[in-house]
N, C-alpha and C positions, 0 to 999 in steps of 0.2 A: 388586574391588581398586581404592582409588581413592586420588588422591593430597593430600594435604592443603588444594591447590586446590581440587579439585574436591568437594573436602568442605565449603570454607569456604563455595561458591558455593552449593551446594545447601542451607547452612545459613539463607542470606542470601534463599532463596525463590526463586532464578532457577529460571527454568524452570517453574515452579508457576503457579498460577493460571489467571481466567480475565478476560477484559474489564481493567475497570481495577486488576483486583488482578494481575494480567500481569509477572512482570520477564524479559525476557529474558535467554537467558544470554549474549549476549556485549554489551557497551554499548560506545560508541563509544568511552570513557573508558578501556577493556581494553587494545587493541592497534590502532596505527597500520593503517590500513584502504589497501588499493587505489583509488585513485579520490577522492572527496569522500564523507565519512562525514558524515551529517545527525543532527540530534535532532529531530524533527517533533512537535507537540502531534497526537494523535489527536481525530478528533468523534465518532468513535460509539465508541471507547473510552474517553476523556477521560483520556489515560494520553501520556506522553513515551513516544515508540516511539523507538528505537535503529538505524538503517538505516546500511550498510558501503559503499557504494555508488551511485554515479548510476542504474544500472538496478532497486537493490534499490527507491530511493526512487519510483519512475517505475512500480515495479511496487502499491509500496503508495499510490500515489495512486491505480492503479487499482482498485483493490482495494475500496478505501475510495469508491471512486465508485460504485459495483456495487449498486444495493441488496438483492441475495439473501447480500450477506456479512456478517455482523454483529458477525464479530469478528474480529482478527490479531492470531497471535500471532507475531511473527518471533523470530528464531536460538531455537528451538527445537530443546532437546536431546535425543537420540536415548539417555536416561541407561540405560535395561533392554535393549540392540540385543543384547547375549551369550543373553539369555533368551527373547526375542520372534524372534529369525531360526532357525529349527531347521536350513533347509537353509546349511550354511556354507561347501560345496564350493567353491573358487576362489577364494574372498574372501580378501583381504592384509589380514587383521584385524593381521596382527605391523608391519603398516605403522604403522600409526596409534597408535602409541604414546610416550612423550615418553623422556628420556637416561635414565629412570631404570627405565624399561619398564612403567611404568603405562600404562592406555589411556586416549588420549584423546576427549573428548568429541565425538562428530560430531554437527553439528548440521542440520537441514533450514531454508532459509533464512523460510520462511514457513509455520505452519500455521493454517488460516483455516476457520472455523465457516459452513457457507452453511445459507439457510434455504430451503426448494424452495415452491411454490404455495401447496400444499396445508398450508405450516407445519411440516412434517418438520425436524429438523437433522443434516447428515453433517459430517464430517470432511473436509478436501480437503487434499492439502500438496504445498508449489512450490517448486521448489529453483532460483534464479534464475542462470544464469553469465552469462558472456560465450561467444562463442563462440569466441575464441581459447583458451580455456582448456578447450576441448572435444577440444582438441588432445594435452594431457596425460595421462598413462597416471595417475597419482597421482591426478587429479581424475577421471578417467570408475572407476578405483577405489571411489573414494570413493560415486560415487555411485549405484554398485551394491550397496554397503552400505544407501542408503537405501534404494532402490529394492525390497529385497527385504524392509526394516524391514518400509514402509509396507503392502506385499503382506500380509506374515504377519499386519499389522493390519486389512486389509482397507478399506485405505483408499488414495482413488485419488491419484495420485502423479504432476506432470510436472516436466518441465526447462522453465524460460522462460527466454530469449536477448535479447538487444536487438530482435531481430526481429519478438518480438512485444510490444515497448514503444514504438508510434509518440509517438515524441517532441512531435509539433506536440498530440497529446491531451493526452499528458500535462502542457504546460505551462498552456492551455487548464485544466486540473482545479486547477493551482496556484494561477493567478490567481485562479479564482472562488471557491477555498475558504478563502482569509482570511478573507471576508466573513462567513463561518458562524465562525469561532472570536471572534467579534467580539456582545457581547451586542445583537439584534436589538430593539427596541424601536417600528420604525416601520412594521410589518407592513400597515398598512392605506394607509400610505405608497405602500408595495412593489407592493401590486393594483393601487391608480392608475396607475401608472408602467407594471405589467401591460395594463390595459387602452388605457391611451394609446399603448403601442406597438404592439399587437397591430391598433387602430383604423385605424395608420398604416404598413400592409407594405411599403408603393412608397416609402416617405420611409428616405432615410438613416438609419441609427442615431443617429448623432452628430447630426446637426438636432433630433431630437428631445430625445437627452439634455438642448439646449442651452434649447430650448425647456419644457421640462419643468419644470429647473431656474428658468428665468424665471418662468412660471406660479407655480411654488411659493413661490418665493423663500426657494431653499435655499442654501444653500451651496456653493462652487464644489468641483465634482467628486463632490457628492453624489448628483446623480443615476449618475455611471456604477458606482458602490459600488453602486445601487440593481440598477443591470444586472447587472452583478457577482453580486450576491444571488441575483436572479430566475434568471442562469445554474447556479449552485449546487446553489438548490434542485430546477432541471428543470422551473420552471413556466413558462420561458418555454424553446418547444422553437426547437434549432438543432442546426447539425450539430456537436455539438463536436468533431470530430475535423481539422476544415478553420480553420484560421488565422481569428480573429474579424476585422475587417475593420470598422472602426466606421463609414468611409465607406461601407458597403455597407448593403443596404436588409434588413429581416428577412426578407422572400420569399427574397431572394438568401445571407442566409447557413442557409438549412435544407436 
């Protein structure tokens, strides 16, 4: 039983797909969001992702920094949960329905493709809250509807909280992922720059940027886009989870 909505949406592809043929079902464009709702270009989907959320978007930076995940798909609809849950005991399924008693669409906030060693691909899905909202009987409801979705699929299934989105990482992944949505062309550039810093571990970051940039006679600020890059990509290792610190030397920030 579904209601004209949600007929138009599944018409329209949401939910569907996979990589960049992706549409989520809910777009920030739908309904005014709690928090700051993002539109983020994806890189390894190459698809406008749709995130509700400061945590949601902190969770797909991380996500997307991961190299075992290759693909996200967020607000991912839960559209066969009547047919896929056999055990139904408990569940406030008459909750979740809209004025006219149709049920509504539950959705799981992330469902993301990981690839393991060996090349294998599973399924994994992350339902992102806050944790105030852990406090709600409608919401921990809700998410025992997923929970036992994901189960009867046999796919593994958590709750992530702000708790486990250190913020200082994830802004750290922001900075340096502009640099990749940006078409790369000076690659052999970027090695030098590799090399010359790695040459130099006792020496400040920024001295060398500074220096670097002189040497090449580039343009100002181009060398630290170059860092930027090199951080990105992971070929130049640091702790990314501690505050970049450009007065600081590359020994001291790993």
């Amino acid at each position: 039983m579904q209601n004209a909505k949600v007929k138009r949406f599944i018409k329209e592809g949401r939910g569907q797909g996979t990589g960049r043929d992706y549409v989520p079902w809910v777009k920030t464009s739908d309904y005014s969001s709690k928090g700051r709702a993002t539109r983020i270009q994806g890189i390894k989907t190459q698809r406008i992702h749709h995130l509700h959320s400061d945590n949601q978007l902190r969770a797909f930076l991380i996500f997307e920094y991961s190299d075992a995940i290759i693909d996200i798909r967020e607000s991912y609809p839960l559209l066969d949960v009547m047919e896929v849950i056999d055990d139904k005991e408990g569940l406030r399924l008459d909750k979740f329905t809209d004025a006219d008693g149709y049920p509504l669409v539950i959705c799981t906030t992330f469902l993301l493709t990981v690839r393991g060693e060996g090349g294998e691909e599973r399924l994994v899905a992350r339902s992102v809250k806050n944790t105030s909202e852990l406090a709600k009987k409608i919401t921990l409801e809700k998410l025992e509807i997923e929970r036992r979705y994901w189960q009867a699929r046999g796919v593994d299934w958590k709750i992530i909280t702000e708790k486990q989105l250190p913020r200082q990482f994830c802004e750290n992944i922001e900075w340096c992922r502009e640099t990749l949505l940006e078409e790369m062309q000076e690659g052999e550039l970027a090695q030098a720059m590799l090399a010359y810093i790695q040459s130099e571990p006792f020496t400040p970051i920024k001295m060398l940027l500074n220096q670097f940039e002189y040497e090449q006679q580039l343009e100002p600020g181009k060398a630290l886009w170059l860092f930027r890059y090199l951080l990105a990509t992971k070929c130049l290792e640091v702790n990314i989870e501690n505050a970049i610190n450009l007065a600081a030397t590359l020994e001291e920030l790993k």
